[in-house]
N, C-alpha and C positions, 0 to 999 in steps of 0.2 A: 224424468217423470213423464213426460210429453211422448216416451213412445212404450211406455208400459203395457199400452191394450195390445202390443204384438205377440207378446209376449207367448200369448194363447197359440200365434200360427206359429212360431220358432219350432223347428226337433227339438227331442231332447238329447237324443243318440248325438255323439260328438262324430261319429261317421257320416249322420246326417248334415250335421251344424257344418262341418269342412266342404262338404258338397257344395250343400247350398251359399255358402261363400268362395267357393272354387268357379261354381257353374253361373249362378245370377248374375256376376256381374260378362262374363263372357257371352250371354245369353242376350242379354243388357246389348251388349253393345252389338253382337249381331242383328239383331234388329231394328236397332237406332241406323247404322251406316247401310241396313238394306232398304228400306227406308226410302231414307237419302238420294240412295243410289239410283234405286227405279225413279222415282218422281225427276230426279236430275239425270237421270242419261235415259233411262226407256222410253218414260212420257214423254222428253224432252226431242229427242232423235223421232219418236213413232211421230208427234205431232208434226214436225217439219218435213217428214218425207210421206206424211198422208198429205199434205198441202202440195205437195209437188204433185203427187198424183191427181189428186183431183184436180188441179190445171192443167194435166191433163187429157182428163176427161173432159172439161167443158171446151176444152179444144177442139176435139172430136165429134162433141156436140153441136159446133157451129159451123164445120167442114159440108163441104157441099158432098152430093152424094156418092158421083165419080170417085172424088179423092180420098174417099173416109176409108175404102180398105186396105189402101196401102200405106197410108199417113199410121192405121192401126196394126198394122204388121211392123213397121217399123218402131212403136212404141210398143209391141209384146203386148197389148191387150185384144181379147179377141169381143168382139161382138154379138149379141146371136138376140133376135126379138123375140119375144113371147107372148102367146098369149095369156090374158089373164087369168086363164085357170091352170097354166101355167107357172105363174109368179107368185112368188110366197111373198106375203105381207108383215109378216114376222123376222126380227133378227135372229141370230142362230150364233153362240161363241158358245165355249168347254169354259165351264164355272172357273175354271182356275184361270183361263188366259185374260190375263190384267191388259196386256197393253190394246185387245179388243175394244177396251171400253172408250180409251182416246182415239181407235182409229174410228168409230161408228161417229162417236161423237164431235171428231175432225170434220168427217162426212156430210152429217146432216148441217152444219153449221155451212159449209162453202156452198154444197150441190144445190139444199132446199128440195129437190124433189124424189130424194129417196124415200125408195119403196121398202126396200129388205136389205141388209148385208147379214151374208151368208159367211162365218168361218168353222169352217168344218176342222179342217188340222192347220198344223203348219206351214203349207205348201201354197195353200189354193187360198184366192178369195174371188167372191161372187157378189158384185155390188147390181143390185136391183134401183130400177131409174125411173121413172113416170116419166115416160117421151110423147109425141105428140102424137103420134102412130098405133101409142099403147108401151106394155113395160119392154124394158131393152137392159139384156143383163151384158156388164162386163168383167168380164176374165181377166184376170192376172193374178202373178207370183207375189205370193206372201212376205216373200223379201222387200219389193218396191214400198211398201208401207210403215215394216216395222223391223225392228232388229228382233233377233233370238228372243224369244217370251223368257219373260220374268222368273215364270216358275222353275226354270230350269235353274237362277240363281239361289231359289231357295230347296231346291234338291241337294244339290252340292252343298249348299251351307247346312245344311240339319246332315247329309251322309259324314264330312269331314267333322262338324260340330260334333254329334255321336261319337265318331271312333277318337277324335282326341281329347273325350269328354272321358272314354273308356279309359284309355290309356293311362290319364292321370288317374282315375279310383284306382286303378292297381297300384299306381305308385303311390297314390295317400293310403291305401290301403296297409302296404307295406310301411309307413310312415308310425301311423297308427298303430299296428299292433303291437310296438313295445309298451305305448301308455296302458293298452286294454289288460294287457298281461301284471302290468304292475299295480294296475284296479284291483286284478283278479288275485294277488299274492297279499295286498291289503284288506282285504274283504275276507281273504279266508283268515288273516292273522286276528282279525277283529270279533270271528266266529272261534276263534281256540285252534287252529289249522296252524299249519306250518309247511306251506309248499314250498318247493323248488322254485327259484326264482334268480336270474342274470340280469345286469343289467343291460342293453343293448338300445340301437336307435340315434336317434341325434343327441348331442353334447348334451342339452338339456337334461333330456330323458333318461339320460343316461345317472345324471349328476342326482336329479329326483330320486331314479333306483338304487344309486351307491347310498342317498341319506336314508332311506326308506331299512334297507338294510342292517344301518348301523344302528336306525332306532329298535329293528327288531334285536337283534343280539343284546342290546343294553337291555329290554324290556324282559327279555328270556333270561337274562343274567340274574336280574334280579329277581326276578320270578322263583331261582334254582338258588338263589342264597334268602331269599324269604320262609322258602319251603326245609331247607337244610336247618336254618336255626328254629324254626318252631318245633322242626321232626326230632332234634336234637336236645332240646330243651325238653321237649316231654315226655322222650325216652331215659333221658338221664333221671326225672324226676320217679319216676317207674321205681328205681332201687331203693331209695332210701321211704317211699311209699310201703314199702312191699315188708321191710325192715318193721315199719311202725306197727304195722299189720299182724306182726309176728308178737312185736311187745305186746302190743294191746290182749293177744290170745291169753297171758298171764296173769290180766288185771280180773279183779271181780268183777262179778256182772254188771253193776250197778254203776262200776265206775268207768266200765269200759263200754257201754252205749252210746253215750254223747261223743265220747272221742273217734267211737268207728265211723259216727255220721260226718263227722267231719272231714275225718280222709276218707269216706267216700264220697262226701263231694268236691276234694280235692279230687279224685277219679275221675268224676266228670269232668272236670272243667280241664283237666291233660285229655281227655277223648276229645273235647272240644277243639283244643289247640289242632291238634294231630288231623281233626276235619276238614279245622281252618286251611292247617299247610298242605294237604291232600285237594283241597277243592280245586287247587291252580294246576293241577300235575298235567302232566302229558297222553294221558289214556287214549287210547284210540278212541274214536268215533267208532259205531255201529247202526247199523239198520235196525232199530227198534219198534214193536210194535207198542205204543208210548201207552194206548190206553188199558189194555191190560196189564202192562206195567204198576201204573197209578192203582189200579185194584189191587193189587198185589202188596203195593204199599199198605194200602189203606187196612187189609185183610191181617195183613204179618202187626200191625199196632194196634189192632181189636184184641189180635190175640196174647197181645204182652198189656192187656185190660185198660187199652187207652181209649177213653170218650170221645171217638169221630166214627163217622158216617159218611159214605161214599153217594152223595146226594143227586149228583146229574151226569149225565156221561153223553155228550153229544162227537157222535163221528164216526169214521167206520173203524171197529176193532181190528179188522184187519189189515189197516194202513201202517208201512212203518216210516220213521223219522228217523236221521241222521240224528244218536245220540252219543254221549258218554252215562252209560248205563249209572256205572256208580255215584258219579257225580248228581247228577240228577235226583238219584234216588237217595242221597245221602241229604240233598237240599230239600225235598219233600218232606221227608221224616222231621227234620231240624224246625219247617213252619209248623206241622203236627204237634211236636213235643212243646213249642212255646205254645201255639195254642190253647194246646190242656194245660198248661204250667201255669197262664195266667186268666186263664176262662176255665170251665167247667166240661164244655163240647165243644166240639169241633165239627165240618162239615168240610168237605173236599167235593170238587166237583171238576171235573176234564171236558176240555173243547177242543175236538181237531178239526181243520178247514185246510182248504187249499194252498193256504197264505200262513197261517198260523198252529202253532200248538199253544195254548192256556189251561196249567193247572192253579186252580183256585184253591188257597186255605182261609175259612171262614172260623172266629170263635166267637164265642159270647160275653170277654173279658173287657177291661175297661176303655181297651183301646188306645190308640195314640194320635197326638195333638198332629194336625195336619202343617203347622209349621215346624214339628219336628219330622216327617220324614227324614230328610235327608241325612238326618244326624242316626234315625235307626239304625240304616243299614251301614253304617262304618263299624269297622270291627273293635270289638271293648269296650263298647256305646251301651250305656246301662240310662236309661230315662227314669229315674225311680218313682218320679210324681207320678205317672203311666203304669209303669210296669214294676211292682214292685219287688225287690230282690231278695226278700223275705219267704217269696213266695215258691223261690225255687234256684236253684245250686248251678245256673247259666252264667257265664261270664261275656256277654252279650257278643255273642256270636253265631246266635244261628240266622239272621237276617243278611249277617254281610256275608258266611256259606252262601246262602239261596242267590242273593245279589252276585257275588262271583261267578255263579255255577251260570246262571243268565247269561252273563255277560261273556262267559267263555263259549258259550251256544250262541253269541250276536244277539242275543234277544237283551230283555230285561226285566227287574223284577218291580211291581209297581204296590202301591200301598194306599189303600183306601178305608173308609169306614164299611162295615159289613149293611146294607139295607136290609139284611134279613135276621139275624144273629144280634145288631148292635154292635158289635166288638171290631176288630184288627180282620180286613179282609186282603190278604196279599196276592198277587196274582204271579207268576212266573209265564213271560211270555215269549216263544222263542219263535221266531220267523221262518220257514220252509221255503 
């Protein structure tokens, strides 16, 4: 609980997540032991051989006049006086040389009467003096005061940090992509896809891909013996339908009305079946233009005199969506037809976006209890206190169609009360 608020700066990318668990702490410790290292051996080494120098310099300082240019020849520093508008008053170091700042700072601490130190590069240093004559600069090599500057340590540690920072993303890279790939073989299965997929990668990965597999074949199994016995069953029912059909043409009128409505709503409820087992099938997917489609729907149920209305159409008509034409358009029809079945009107209205497609079926009928959703859309789920079965020859099936059809598109189908209509407002929402 205590480290929740990071939560925000974490990746979400598992490409990211490995990095920054691969690199931070390597990052981490490069800078902890360079650290370290300068303050212990750079500062450490600059400060004790700027101290030498500078006893040497107040040596030089106190040499009588004779003896000071050969006593300075043989310590390699050279001397030269200057005038004041000569001598710079200012120090002068390259923003990055660190060990600079111990060797000025060595300086003024022992000399007291510097004027300027000058480091121009590597090579050269130029220590400025207040002498009693006026200023007096001394020359000498860069090396007598400091070892090799710092930043050359952190050159090589960020060049060699880089490339063996590189080195490992390729190889977590290639690590990685057997999980990305069995993301991407479960994401299409969960959209009604069925990709190609091996398993490969480390033992793990591997062992996730072989289970991942064995749940798709059981789930397709069944799927192809769900579909076989409903297709089965209501094919077979078809004959001895077809038979009644034939007697009934013998009977008087009178007596043969009641009995035709009957098996024809026996009829329906085998086209229901035969939707049900259809709604799971394997159809291809297509690039659909989704909301002329919905019009088309909407237009072909106007004209078999059903009461809906095509009310709002937000998107551009000429986008398409990865669909299953049939499916889709078989789950439309199916909210339409409960709609009138148990309301009077109906209204349909489409939303396409970036992110989503939303067809909306609104009616005006009694509606359903908000703790029975879940129970609607299961297939053979009849709510009669709600919906009553009086009212029309469904064998409650067209909710768990539309729910199926969702769900084989990755989306799903959602149930609300209508705020415009009053009644059952369903929505079918399928993600892009």
């Amino acid at each position: 609980m205590m480290f929740t608020w990071m939560k925000r700066y974490v990746p979400r990318g598992l490409y990211s997540r490995a990095a920054l668990i691969m690199i931070l702490p390597v990052v981490t410790l490069q800078l902890v032991v360079s650290v370290v290292f300068i303050q212990r051996h750079f500062a450490g080494v600059t400060e004790q051989m700027t101290r030498t120098t500078a006893r040497e310099i107040v040596l030089l300082q106190h040499q009588p006049a004779a003896a000071l240019p050969t006593l300075a020849e043989q310590l390699e520093i050279t001397i030269t006086p200057l005038s004041e508008a000569e001598a710079p008053e200012v120090h002068q170091r390259r923003w990055y040389d660190l060990t600079g700042i111990v060797v000025t700072s060595n300086f003024e601490q022992m000399l007291g009467n510097v004027r300027a130190l000058l480091l121009p590069n590597d090579d050269d240093v130029d220590l400025i003096l207040n002498g009693p004559d006026g200023p007096v600069r001394y020359s000498f090599d860069r090396r007598r005061v400091s070892a090799t500057n710092a930043h050359q340590l952190f050159v090589n540690m960020l060049f060699f940090g880089g490339l063996m920072t590189l080195i490992a993303f390729i190889y977590m890279r290639n690590q990685l992509r057997p999980i990305t790939r069995l993301a991407k073989a479960a994401d299409a299965f969960g959209r009604g896809r069925s990709i190609p997929y091996r398993p490969a990668g480390a033992q793990e990965v591997r062992a996730a891909g072989h289970a991942f597999l064995d749940m798709r074949a059981r789930i397709e199994r069944h799927i192809q013996q769900r579909t076989m016995m409903l297709s089965g069953v209501s094919h077979d029912l078809r004959t001895p339908l077809t038979r009644l059909k034939l007697g009934l043409a013998f009977l008087e009128e009178e007596d043969r009305a009641p009995l035709e409505r009957d098996v024809e709503d026996m009829q329906k409820m085998l086209d229901g079946f035969l939707s049900f087992s259809q709604g799971a099938n394997d159809a291809p997917f297509e690039e659909v233009a989704a909301i002329p489609m919905v019009q088309q729907i909407v237009e072909d149920a106007q004209r078999a005199n059903i009461a809906v209305d095509l009310r709002e159409v937000d998107g551009d008509a000429a986008t398409l969506v990865s669909l299953q034409p049939m499916a889709v358009r078989r789950a439309v029809t199916n909210l339409i037809e409960n709609a009138t079945r148990y309301g009077e009107n109906a209204e349909v209205s489409v939303r396409l976006s970036d992110k989503m497609l939303r067809i909306r079926v609104e009616d005006d009928g009694p509606g359903i209890d908000p703790d029975h959703y879940s129970e609607a859309v299961k297939p053979f789920s009849r709510l009669d206190a709600a919906r009553n079965q009086d009212q029309g020859g469904g064998v409650g099936l067209g909710l768990a169609i539309a729910n199926d059809t969702a769900r084989a598109h990755g989306g799903v189908l959602r149930l609300s009360r209508s705020a415009k209509m009053g009644g059952l407002c369903a929505d079918i929402v399928i993600g892009r």
